[in-house]
C-alpha positions as CSV (number, residue, x, y, z in Angstrom):
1,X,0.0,0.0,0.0
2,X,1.4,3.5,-0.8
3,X,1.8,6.6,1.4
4,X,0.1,9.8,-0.6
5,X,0.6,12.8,1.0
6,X,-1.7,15.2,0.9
7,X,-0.7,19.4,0.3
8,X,-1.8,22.0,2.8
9,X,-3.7,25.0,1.7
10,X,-3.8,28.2,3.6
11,X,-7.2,28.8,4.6
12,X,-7.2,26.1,7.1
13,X,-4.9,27.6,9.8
14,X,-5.4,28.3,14.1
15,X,-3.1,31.3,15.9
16,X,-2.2,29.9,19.8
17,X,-0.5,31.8,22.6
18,X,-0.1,29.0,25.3
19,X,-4.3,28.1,26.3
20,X,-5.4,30.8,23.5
21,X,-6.9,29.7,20.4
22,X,-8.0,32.2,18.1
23,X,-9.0,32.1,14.7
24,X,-7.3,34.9,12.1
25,X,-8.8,35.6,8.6
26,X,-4.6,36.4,7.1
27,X,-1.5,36.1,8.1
28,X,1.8,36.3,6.7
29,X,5.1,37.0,6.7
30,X,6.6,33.7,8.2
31,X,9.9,33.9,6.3
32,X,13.6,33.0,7.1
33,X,16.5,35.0,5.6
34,X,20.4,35.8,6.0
35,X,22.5,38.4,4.4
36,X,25.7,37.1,2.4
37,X,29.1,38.1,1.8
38,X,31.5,37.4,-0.6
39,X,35.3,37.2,0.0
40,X,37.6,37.1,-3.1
41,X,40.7,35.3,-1.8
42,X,44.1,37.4,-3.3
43,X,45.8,35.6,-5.9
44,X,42.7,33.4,-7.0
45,X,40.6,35.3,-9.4
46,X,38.0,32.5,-10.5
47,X,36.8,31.8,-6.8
48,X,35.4,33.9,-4.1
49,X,34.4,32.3,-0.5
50,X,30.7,32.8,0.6
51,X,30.2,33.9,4.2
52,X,27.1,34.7,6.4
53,X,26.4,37.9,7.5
54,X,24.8,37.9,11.5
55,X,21.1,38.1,11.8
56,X,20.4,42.1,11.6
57,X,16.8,41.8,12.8
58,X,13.6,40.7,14.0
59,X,11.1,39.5,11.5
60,X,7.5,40.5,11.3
61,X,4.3,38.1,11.5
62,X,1.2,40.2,10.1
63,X,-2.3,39.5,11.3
64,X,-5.6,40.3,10.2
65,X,-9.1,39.3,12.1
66,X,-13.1,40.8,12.3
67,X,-13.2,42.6,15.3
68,X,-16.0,41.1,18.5
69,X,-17.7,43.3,20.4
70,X,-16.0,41.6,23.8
71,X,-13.1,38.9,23.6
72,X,-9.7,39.0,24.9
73,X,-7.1,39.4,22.7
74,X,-3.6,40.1,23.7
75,X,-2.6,41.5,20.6
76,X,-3.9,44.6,21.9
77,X,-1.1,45.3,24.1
78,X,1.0,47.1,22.0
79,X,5.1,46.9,23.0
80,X,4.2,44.0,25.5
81,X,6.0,40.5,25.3
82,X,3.4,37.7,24.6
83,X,4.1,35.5,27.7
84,X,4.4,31.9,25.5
85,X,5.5,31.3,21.9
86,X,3.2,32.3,19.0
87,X,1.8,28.5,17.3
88,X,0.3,28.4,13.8
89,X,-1.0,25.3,12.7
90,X,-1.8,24.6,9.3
91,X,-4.5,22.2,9.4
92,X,-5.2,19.3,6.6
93,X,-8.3,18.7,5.4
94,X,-9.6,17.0,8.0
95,X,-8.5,19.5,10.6
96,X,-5.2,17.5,12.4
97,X,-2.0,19.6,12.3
98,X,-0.3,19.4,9.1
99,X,2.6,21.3,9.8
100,X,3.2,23.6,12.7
101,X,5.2,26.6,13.0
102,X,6.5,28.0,16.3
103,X,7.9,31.5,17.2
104,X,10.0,32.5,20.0
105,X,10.8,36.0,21.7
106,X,7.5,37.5,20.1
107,X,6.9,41.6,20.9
108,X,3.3,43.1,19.7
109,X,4.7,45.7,17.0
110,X,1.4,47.3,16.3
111,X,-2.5,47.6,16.2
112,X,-4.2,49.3,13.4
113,X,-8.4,48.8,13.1
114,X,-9.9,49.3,9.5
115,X,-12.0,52.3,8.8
116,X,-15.2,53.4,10.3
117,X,-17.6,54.4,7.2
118,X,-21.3,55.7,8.5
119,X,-22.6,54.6,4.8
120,X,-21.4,51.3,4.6
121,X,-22.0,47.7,6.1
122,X,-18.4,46.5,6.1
123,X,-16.8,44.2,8.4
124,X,-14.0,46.1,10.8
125,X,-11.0,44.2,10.6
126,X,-7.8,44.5,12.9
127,X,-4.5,44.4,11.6
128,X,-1.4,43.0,14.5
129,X,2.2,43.1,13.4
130,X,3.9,40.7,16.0
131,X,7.9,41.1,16.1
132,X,9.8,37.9,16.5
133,X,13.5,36.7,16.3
134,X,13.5,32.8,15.4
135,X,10.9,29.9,14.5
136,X,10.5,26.4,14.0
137,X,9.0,24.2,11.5
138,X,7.8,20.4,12.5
């Protein structure tokens, strides 16, 4: 019998902070990058050496969700440190973790609410940028 794997899509997905669940409508940014430097050695001209620059900064996690009229939400608090790593799990189809991504050291970067507009029946949506340092894919 043969193992098929099945792809993840992204509209399956759950935000935690340790016993928090909360459900996000976006969110992106998960990226991992270095910078690189090149090193031509004297006296070989056809070969340079390839080193890696240190980590310069934090990354940036950006979050969208509809706003309730009363529910905690700790991404509120502006400049705080969120007391437990940030968990994203990308869900299969039949909702069990697919993959799960972790971030460490997170800091609430900012809060932005969408417009107010008195002639139309939109949905107001919050936008949290979380800082973080480092994650981990399993």
């Amino acid at each position: 019998m043969a193992l098929t794997l099945e792809l993840l899509t992204g509209f399956r997905f759950i935000v935690s902070i340790g016993p928090l669940q909360m459900g996000f409508q976006q969110l992106s940014g998960i990226s991992r990058q270095i910078e690189l430097e090149t090193y031509q050695e004297g006296g070989l001209n056809g070969f340079v050496h390839i080193f890696s620059k240190p980590i310069s900064g934090a990354a940036t996690l950006t979050m969208e969700k509809g706003v309730y009229p009363v529910a905690y939400n700790p991404f509120y608090m502006v400049g705080e440190r969120l007391p437990y790593p940030l968990i994203v799990m990308l869900l299969t189809t039949d909702g069990i973790p697919g993959k799960t991504y972790t971030f460490n050291d997170c800091i609430i970067k900012k809060w932005q609410t969408g417009n107010f507009h008195a002639t139309e029946n939109k949905l107001i949506i919050d936008t949290f940028e979380v800082g973080y340092t480092d994650f981990f894919v399993v």
